[in-house]
N, C-alpha and C positions, 0 to 999 in steps of 0.2 A: 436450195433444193427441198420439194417437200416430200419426205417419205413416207408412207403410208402402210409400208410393211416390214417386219420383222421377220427373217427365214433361219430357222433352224437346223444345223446337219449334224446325227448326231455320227460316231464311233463305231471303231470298232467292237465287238462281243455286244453291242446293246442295239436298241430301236427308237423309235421316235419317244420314246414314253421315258427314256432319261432327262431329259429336259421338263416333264412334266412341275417341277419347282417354279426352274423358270418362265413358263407357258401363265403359270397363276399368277405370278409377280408383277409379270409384264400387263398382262389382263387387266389383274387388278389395277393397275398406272392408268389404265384406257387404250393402252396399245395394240396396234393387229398384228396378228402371229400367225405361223405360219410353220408347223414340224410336220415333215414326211419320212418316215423310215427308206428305207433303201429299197430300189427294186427287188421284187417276191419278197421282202422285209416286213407286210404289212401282216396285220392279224393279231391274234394270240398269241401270244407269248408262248405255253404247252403245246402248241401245235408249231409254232417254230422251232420246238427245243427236238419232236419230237420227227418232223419229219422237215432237214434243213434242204430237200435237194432242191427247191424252186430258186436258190440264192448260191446254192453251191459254188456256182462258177463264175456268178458276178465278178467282175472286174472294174479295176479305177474307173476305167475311161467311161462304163456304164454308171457309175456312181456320178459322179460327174457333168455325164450328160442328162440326166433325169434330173439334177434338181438348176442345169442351165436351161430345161425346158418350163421349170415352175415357173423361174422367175420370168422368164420371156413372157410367161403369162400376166403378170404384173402390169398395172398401169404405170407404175413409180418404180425407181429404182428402190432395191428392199436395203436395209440392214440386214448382212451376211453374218452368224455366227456359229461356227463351226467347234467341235471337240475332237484329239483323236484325228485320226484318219478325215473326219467332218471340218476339220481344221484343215488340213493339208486338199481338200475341193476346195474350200474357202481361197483361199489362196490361187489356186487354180481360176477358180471362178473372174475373180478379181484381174487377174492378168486376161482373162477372156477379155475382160471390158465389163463386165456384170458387177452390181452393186454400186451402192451409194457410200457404203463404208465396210468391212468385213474385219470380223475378229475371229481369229484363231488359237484357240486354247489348248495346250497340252497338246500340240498338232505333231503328228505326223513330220517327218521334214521333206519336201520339195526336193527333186534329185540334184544332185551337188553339194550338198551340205553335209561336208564329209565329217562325221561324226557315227557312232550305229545311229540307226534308224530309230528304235525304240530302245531305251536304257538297258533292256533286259531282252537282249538279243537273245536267247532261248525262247524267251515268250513267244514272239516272233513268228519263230519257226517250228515252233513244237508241233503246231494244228490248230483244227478252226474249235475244239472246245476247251473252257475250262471248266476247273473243278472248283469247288467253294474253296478250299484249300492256298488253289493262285487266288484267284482273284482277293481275296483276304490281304497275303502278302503283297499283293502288285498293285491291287488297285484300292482297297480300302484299308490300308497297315495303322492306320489310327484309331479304328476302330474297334470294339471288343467282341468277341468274337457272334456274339446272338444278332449282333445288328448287322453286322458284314454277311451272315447268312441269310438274314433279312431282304436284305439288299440285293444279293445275289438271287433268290428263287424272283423278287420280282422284276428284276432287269435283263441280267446275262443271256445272253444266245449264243449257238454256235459261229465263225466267223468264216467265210467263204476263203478257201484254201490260197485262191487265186490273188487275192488284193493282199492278205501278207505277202506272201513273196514278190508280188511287183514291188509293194512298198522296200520290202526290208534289204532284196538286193537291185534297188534300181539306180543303184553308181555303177554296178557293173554290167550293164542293159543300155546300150547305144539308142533304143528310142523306146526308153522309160516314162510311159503315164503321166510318171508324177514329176513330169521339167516342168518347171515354173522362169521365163523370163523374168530376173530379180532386177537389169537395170530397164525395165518400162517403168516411164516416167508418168505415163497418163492414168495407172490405177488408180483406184479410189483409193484413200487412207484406210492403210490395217494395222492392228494393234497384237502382238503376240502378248501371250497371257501363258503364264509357265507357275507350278506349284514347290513351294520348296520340298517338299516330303511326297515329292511326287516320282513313284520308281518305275515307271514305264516309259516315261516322257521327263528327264532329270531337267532341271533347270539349264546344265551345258547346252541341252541340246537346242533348246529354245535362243537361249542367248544366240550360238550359230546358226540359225536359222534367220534370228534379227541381222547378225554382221552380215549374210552374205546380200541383206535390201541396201546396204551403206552407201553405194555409188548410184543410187537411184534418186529423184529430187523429188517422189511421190511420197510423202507423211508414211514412216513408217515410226509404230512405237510399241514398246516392252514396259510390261508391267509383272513383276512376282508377288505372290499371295505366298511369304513363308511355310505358313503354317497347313499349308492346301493338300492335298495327295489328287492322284490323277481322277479319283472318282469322289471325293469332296470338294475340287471344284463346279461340280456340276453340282452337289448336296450339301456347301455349304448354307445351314440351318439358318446362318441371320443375314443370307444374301449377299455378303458384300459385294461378291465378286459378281453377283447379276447385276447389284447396283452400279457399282464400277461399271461393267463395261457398257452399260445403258447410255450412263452418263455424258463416256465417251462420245461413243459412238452419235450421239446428241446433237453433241456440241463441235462435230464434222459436218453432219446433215442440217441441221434447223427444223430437225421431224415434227410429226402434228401427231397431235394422240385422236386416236379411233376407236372402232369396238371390234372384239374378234368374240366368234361365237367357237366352243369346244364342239366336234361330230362326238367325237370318240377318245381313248386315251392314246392314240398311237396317231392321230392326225388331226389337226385343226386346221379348219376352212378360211377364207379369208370374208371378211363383210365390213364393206369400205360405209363408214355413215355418212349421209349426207350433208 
């Protein structure tokens, strides 16, 4: 299979511009990329923070549908790599029939996978914003504190009220979003990717989210990055884990390296060379 594109999904509380590491990494390889924010998602950052109601009431199944319209736009099947909530479409996507390979990191879990939802069920449920304060402890706890603030003004957004609660109680929601057919056998190969110091998304959760692919005969596989937290795998500084799953996901596909051109920081185009 030749692939020809990379598609990016990112999380919850962020936008396309968390990925930003990986967009240059990938780039710089020669690869084409492809990161869209979520619907009403797009823009400014201050002006997301500022006034969130264009996104307020988004829900999964429009997350969802909006980036199985991207890819439909594709000439090739993409490499799917989702974080987060971006994780658990991944997944989604993937049982559509969509992708060439799809990795899900720190994801979300797909309904049935009974474990909480996210490690830190409070989070959860509290509302769609955080304060420098969570996010510090939940999502950057490795870091000291001037960089996790750092971090924070230029990432964090409010999170639509709607996809928490689908996500967090949808074992007990008879026709929840986030079912995932775990024994289709025709998806393309996905890889879960889980942090060890990761308190939003704990390593349990990931591992059950791997057991419940086990009776399916489609390539499923798990990888832990010990030392990761939920938002240093997407900011680990010497890549590995971009490299890892590049690698992966590679040597599933038989990909051809391309050129992507950057529009903006919150979306990149795709431009297939000749």
């Amino acid at each position: 299979m030749n692939v020809t594109t990379i598609v990016f999904i990112n999380g919850l509380w962020m936008t396309a511009r968390s990925w930003e590491l990986w967009v240059k990494r990938y780039t710089d390889k020669g690869y084409c990329v492809l990161a869209r924010s979520w619907p009403g998602m797009e823009g400014d950052i201050d002006q997301l923070r500022r006034d969130p109601s264009k996104f307020a009431r988004v829900g999964l199944t429009e997350v969802v549908d909006h980036y199985e319209q991207i890819v439909r736009e594709l000439e090739t099947p993409p490499i799917i790599i989702g974080h987060g909530v971006g994780g658990l479409v991944t997944q989604i996507l993937l049982d559509r029939g969509w992708g060439a390979a799809g990795v899900a990191i720190a994801s979300a879990s797909p309904k049935g996978v009974y474990r909480s939802v996210f490690g830190n069920s409070k989070l959860a449920l509290k509302g769609r914003s955080l304060t420098p304060q969570q996010f510090h402890y939940d999502f950057a706890n490795t870091f000291a504190e001037a960089p996790s603030i750092a971090a924070f003004e230029r990432y964090v957004v409010p999170a639509p009220n709607r996809i928490l609660r689908q996500v967090a109680l949808a074992n007990f929601s008879p026709d929840a979003p986030s079912a995932v057919r775990f024994h289709n056998n025709s998806r393309a190969p996905l890889l879960l990717v889980a942090g060890g110091e990761d308190r939003v998304v704990p390593t349990s959760m990931v591992k059950a989210n791997f057991d419940s692919y086990r009776e399916s005969t489609a390539e499923t596989d798990y990888k832990e990055f010990p030392e990761q937290t939920h938002f240093t795998l997407l900011h680990d500084t010497l890549q590995n884990v971009a490299d890892y799953v590049l690698g992966w996901a590679l040597c599933r596909t038989n990909g051809s390296k391309l050129t992507a051109v950057p529009n903006h920081t919150d979306a990149w185009s795709v431009q297939l060379s000749a």
